[in-house]
Each structure stands twice: as structure tokens, then as C-alpha cells.
C-alpha distance (Angstrom), angle and dihedral (degrees) to the residues before:
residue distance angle dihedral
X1 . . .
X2 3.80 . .
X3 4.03 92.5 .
X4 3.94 81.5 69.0
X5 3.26 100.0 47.2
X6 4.02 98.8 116.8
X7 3.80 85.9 44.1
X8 3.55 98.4 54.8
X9 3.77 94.9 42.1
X10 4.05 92.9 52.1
X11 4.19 88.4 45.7
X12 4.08 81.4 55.5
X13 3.93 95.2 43.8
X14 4.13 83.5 48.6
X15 3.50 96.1 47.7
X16 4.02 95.2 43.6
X17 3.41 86.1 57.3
X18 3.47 101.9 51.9
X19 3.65 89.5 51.0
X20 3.88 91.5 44.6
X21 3.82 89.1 63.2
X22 3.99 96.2 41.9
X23 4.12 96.2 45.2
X24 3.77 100.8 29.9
X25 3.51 105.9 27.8
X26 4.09 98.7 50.0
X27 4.31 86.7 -123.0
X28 4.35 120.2 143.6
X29 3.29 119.8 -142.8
X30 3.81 113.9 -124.2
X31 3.92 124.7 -145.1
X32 3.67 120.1 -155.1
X33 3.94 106.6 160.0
X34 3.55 93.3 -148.7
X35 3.52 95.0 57.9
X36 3.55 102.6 40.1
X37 4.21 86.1 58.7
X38 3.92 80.0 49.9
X39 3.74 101.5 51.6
X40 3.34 105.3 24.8
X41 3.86 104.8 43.5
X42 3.76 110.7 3.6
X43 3.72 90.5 48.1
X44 3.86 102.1 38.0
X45 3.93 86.4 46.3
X46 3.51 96.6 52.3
X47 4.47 107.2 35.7
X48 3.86 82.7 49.4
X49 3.80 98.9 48.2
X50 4.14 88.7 52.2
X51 3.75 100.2 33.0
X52 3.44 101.3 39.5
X53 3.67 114.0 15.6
X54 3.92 90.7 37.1
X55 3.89 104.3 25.5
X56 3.65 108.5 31.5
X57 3.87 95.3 27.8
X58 4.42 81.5 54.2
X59 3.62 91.2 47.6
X60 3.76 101.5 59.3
X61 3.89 88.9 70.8
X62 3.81 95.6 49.9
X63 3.53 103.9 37.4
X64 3.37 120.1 80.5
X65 3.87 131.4 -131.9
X66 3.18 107.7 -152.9
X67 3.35 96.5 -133.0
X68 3.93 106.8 161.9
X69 3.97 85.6 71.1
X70 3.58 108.9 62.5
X71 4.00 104.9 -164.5
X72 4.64 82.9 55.4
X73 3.57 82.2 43.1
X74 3.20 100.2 60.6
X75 3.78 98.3 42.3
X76 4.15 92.5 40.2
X77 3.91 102.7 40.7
X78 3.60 131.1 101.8
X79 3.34 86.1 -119.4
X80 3.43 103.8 64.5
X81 3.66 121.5 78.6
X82 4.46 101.5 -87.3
X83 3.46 107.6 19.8
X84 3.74 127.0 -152.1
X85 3.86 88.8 -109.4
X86 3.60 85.1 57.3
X87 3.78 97.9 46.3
X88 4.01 91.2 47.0
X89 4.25 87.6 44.9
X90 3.79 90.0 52.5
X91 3.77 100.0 44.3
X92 4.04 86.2 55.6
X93 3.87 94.0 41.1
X94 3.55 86.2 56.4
X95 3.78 94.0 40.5
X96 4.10 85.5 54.0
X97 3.82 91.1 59.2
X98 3.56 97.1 55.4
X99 4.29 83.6 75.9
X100 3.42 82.9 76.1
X101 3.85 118.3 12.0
X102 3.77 137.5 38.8
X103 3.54 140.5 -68.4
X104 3.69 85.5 -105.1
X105 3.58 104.6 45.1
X106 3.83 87.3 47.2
X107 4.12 93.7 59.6
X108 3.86 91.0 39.5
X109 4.10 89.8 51.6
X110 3.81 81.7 61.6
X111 3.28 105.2 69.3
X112 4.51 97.2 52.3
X113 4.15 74.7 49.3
X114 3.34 95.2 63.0
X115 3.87 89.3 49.1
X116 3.93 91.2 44.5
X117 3.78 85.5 53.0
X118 4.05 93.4 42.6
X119 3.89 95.9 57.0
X120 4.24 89.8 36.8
X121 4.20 85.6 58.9
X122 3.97 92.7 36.8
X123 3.95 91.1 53.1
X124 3.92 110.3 9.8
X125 3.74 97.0 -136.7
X126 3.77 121.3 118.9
X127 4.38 83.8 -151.8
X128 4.11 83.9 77.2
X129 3.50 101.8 60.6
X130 3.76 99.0 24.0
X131 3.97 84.5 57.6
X132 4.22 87.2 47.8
X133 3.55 97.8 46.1
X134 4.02 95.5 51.1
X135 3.97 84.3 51.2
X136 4.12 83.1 45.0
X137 3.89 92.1 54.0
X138 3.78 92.5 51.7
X139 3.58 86.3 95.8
X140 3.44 88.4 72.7
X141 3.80 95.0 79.3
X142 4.07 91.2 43.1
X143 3.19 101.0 98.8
């Protein structure tokens, strides 16, 4: 149970939220079946599998770590809690969005990126964030 500690916690922060904007902010949650197999399998499946299992998983060979100076290296590793590979994954996650969405939802979908990329590095298994970002895209259908 304690190796998914950081999972667990961001499923709970995802799942607050959600509730935060139905009880608090007076929103309905709206179920098309269509789109819930498109946002919260189809598109949790496929982001992760090129962001993180292709892009961030590539970038962890090619990036370097700086690791003869120890203050960078702590900051830049994989090791530490956001890696570089992360940072670099999320900044062209968000960047892919903006075919679609605006400026704004772009720089917001940064942030849950960083987390998808935080649990991918802590566990290497694409099921982690896959399984996060479908609970993510929920708010989708809160309208």
C-alpha cells in the first residue's frame, strides 16, 4: 500500500475536485456514452502511450542529468520529484492541445501532465497515469 502512496493521493486530489465542482459549484454532470469511451479510455490510453511511454520514456536516454553538479542534480534527475523528461513531456503535451483548445486550456492541461508524468517515473507503468488521466477527463461531462 505505501509503494502507491503518490498514486492514491493524486486519484483523491482528482476525485475531490470533481466533486468540488459538482457540490460547491452548482455544475451536472452529463453522460454521453460515446464520449465517456472517448475521454476516459480512448483518450487516456492513447496521450499516455505517446507522451509518456514514447516521449518521456525516449527522453531519459537523451537528456542529460547533470549529475557531476549535485545542487542541478538534484533538481534535474529522474530521481528527484519532476524530472526534466517530465517538464519537456508536459510543455509539448500542452503544446499538442492547443490544435484544438485554447491558450488557456493548453497551460492549465500542464499542470495534471506533470502529475501524469510524476507517477509514470515513480512506477514505470503507463496503467498509472492512463487510469489518472481518464479520472482527469471526467470533467469533461461536468458541465
Amino acid at each position: 500500500m505505501k509503494k502507491y502512496c503518490l498514486f492514491i493521493f493524486f486519484l483523491i486530489a482528482g476525485i475531490i475536485f470533481h466533486l468540488f465542482k459538482l457540490l460547491l459549484m452548482d455544475r451536472e454532470f452529463s453522460f454521453i456514452f460515446d464520449e465517456v469511451i472517448f475521454y476516459i479510455i480512448l483518450v487516456p490510453v492513447l496521450e499516455e502511450t505517446i507522451f509518456r511511454g514514447g516521449i518521456q520514456n525516449y527522453l531519459k536516454g537523451k537528456i542529460p542529468t547533470f549529475k557531476s553538479i549535485d545542487n542541478i542534480k538534484n533538481v534535474l534527475s529522474t530521481k528527484s520529484f519532476i524530472s526534466l523528461q517530465n517538464i519537456v513531456t508536459s510543455l509539448l503535451f500542452s503544446m499538442a492541445h492547443l490544435f484544438y483548445f485554447s491558450l488557456l486550456h493548453a497551460f492549465l492541461v500542464f499542470f495534471p501532465s506533470l502529475i501524469f508524468g510524476i507517477v509514470y517515473d515513480r512506477y514505470h507503468n503507463l496503467f498509472f497515469p492512463i487510469f489518472l488521466h481518464g479520472i482527469y477527463n471526467l470533467s469533461v461531462f461536468i458541465i
